[in-house]
N, C-alpha and C positions, 0 to 999 in steps of 0.2 A: 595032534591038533595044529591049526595052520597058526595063521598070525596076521595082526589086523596094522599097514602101512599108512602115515595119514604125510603124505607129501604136498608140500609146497609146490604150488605152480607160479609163473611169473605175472606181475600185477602188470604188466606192459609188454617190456623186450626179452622179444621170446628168446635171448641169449644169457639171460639171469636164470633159466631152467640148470639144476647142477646133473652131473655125469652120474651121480647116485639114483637121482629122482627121474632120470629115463631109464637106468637099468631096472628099477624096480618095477617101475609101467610097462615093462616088458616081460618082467618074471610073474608080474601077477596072473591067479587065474582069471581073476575080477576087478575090473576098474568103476569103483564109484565114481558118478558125476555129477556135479549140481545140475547142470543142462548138457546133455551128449551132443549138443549141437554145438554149443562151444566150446569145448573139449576136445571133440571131435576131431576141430581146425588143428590144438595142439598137436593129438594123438598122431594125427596124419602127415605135420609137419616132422615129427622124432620118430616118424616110421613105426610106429608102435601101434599093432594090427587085434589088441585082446579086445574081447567081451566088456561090453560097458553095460551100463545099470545106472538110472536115475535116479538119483539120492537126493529130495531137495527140501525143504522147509515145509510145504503140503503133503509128503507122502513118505517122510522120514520116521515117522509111527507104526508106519503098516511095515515098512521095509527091515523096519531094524530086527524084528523076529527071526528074519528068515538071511539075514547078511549073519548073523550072529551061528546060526547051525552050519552053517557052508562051511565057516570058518573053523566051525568046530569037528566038521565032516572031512579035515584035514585041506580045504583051501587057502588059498594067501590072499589076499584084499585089498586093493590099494582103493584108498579114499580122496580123489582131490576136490576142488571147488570150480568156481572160473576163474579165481584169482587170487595168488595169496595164502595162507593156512588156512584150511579147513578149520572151523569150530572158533575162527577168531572174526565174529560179527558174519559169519559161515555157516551153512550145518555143517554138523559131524558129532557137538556135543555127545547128542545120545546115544549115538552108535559106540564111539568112544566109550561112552561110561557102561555101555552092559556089556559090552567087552572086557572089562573090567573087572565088571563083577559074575563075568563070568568063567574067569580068570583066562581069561586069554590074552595074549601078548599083543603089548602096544607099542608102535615105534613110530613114533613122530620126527621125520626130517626135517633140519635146520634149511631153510630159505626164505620168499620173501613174506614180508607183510606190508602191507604197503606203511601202517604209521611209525616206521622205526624210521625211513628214509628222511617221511617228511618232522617228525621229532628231532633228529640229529641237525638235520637244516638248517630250520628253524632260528637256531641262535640262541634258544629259552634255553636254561637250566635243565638239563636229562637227568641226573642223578639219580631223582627222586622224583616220577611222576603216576600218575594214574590214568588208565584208558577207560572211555565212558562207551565209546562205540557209538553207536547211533542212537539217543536221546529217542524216548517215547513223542509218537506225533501228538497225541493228547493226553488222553488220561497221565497223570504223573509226572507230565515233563516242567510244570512249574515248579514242583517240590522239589524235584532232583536239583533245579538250575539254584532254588534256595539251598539247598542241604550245598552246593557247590561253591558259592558265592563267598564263603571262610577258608576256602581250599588252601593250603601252601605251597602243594606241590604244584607242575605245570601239568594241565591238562589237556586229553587228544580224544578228539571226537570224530566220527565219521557223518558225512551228510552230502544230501545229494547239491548237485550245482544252480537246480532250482528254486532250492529252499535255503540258498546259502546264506542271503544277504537277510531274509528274515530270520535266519540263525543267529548271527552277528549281531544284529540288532537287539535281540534278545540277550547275548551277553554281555552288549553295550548296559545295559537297562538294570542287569543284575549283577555284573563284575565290574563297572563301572567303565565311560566312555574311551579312555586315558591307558586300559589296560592293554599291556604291551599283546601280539597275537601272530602269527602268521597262518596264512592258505595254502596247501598245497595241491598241484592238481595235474594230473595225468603224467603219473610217477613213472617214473623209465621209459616213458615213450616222447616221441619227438617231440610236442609242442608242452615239456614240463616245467613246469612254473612255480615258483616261490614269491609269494607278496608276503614281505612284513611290514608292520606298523601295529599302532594304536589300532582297537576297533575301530574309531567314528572313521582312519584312514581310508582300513579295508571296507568297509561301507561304501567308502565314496568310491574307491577303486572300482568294488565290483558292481557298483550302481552303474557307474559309467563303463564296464565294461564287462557285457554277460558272459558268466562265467563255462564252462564246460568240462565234462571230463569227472571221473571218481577225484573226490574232493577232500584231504585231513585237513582239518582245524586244531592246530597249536594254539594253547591261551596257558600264558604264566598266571601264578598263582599269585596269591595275594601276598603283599610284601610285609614285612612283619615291623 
């Protein structure tokens, strides 16, 4: 039976790629990709010439059947994303888990994800925190932001640069204006940036000044 690789690629600088996670994109038979077009860029930069296959959030139900026999037809699998861990705000979950239960081996490579970088930054308390990921656009996202609003720990959300400042606003509203927070955006690449303050700060910040770039949102937790 083969065995199923779920490697980290770099959320920016393509020199956070580690010397394990190109040996392994080399040894595989099969490279999953979220998009082969941008993978592709990577794949061709570390000279790495396999078989790709698109793995993504639309077509990761029909795919996972037939990744799952390969593997068990004695091939080896590398699963990456465009950025990041696979399965974290990623696909990959499902594959993963009938992998799993299908007992077939799983090995997840330690690299990047983009919200540890901007977590540690930050300045908020790490010890003790919880990842929400990307908040639902509707259905559910006012209950979550209530069920949040008694948090203790410091929380990290992902969201895109155009929905930021109604993000924040939104946490203005239910964590109160006052709560400490930082932005971060476009992590390990050249123009990477860390804003901390208050929300109603970061409001003003990025009111006045449109934001760009994959975006974590650090918010401390309620003080006790």
């Amino acid at each position: 039976m083969g065995k199923l690789y779920v490697v980290p690629t770099p959320v920016g600088n393509l020199e956070d790629m580690t010397f394990r996670a190109i040996r392994i994109l080399k040894e595989a038979d099969l490279v999953l990709a979220e998009d082969t077009r941008t993978s592709g860029i990577l794949l061709k930069h570390f000279e790495i010439k396999n078989a790709m296959q698109s793995h993504h959030k639309f077509n990761e139900h029909k795919t996972v059947e037939s990744v799952v026999n390969r593997i068990k037809g004695g091939e080896t699998v590398a699963l990456i994303s465009d950025a990041g861990t696979p399965g974290i705000s990623d696909p990959g979950f499902l594959v993963v888990r009938e992998c799993v239960r299908n007992g077939i081996e799983v090995q997840c490579l330690p690299g990047a994800t983009a919200f540890v970088p901007a977590l540690v930054a930050s300045g908020l308390p790490n010890e003790k925190f919880c990842f929400e990921g990307f908040l639902p656009q509707k259905k559910g996202r006012m209950t979550r932001l209530k069920g949040l609003a008694e948090e203790r720990r410091t929380m990290v959300f992902y969201e895109s640069p155009h929905r930021l400042v109604k993000a924040l606003t939104q946490f203005a509203e239910y964590f109160g204006a006052e709560r400490q927070a930082s932005v971060s955006r476009e992590i390990s690449k050249i123009h990477e940036e860390t804003v901390r303050g208050t929300l109603t700060e970061l409001i003003e910040h990025f009111t006045a000044n449109e934001p760009r770039g994959e975006i974590v949102i650090v918010v401390a937790g309620i003080d006790d």
